[in-house]
Structure formats: structure tokens, C-alpha cells
N, C-alpha and C positions, 0 to 999 in steps of 0.2 A: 507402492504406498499411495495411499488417497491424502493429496495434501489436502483437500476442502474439510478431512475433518479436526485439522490442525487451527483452523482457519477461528481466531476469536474477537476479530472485529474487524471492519474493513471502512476504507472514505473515498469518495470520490472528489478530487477537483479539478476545477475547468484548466485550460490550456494555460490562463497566466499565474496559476499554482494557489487560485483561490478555493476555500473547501465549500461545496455544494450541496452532499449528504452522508452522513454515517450510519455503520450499522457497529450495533453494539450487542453481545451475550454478556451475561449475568459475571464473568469471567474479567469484561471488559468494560464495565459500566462506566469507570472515571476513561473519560475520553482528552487527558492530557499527554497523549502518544502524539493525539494529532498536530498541537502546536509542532512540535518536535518534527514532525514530516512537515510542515507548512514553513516552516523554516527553515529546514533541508530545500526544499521546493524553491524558496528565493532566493537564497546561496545559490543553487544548480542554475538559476535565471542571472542572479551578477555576474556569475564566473562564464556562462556562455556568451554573453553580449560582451562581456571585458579583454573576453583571451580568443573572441571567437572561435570558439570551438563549437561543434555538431556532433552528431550523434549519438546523445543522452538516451540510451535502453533502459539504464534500471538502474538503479541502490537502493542497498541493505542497510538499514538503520536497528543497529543492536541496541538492546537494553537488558534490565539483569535479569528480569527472566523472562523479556519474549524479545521478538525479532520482527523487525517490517521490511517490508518488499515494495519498494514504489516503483512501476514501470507507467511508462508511456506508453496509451492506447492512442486508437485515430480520434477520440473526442473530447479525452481525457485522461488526468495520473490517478491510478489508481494503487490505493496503498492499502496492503493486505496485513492483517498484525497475526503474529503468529505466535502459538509456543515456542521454546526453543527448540527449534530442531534443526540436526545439521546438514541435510539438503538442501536448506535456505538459498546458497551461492553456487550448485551446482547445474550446469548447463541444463538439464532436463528439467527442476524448478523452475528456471527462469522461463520455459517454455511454455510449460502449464501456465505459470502468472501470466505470461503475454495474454495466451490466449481466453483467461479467464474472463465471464460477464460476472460484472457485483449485479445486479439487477438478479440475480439468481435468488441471491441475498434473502430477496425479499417474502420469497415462498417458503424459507429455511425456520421453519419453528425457533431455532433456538437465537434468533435474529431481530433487535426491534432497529426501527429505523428510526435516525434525530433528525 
């Protein structure tokens, strides 16, 4: 399966779970997912600094009909929005999303950047 063409909006934010840039299709125009990861984002910052815990790889943040994947890059979280689909939380997704650049994004036709 090619998850990038599931792929209908994506955002980048810096390291303390601030958002940076988004990309949005026609699909994904109202960009109110992102609060919803950016709040995820500082909940995941209280709870690590409070219970000190480490090693935050990813969440899945469902909605009723798509799905986001937020995983930790080496310069940023990057949160992927998806259609529903059910490979979201399996081991070899998560692998793709690691290794995915959004900067790809930006050569992707059906892609504008906020």
C-alpha cells in the first residue's frame, strides 16, 4: 500500500509542540485538526516533564472520518492527517511515518502550504 496517497493534510512543529507550517488539499482546507494535535502536543509535554517519562515515538489521534499520526522527527513533530484507514497503528506505518519528509509536500500538486 502507498500510504502518501492516503495522506490529506500534514503540519510541522518545532520541538516545544509549536506549529511552524501546514499543508492542506481541497479535502482538508478547514485546518481545525491542527489545534487538536497542538493540544495533544502539550498534554504529551505535561505528562513527560510531570511522570518523567521518555520515549515519546508517535500517537494516533482519531476523528470521525480521518486519523493523524504525530511522530517525533530529529527537528521536529510531524503530524500526518489521513483518511480512515486501518494501518494507521500498525508497526510498518509507523515506520513509513518516521521516516517520511513533509517538505516532499511541497512539489505534491494536490498540496498548498499555510
Amino acid at each position: 500500500m502507498t500510504y502518501s496517497n492516503h495522506i490529506i493534510g500534514a503540519a510541522i512543529f518545532d520541538l516545544n509542540g509549536l506549529p511552524k507550517e501546514y499543508f492542506t488539499t481541497n479535502e482538508s482546507s478547514d485546518v481545525n485538526w491542527v489545534q487538536t494535535i497542538f493540544q495533544a502536543l502539550g498534554l504529551q509535554s505535561l505528562l513527560l516533564s510531570s511522570l518523567q517519562l521518555e520515549g515519546f515515538r508517535y500517537v494516533v489521534v482519531h476523528g470521525r472520518e480521518c486519523r493523524a499520526i504525530v511522530i517525533k522527527q530529529k527537528s521536529c513533530y510531524t503530524a500526518i492527517l489521513f483518511r480512515q484507514v486501518s494501518e494507521v497503528a500498525s508497526e510498518m506505518f509507523v515506520k513509513w511515518a518516521q521516516e517520511f519528509e513533509p517538505a516532499s509536500l511541497r512539489s505534491d500538486s494536490r498540496f498548498k502550504v499555510i
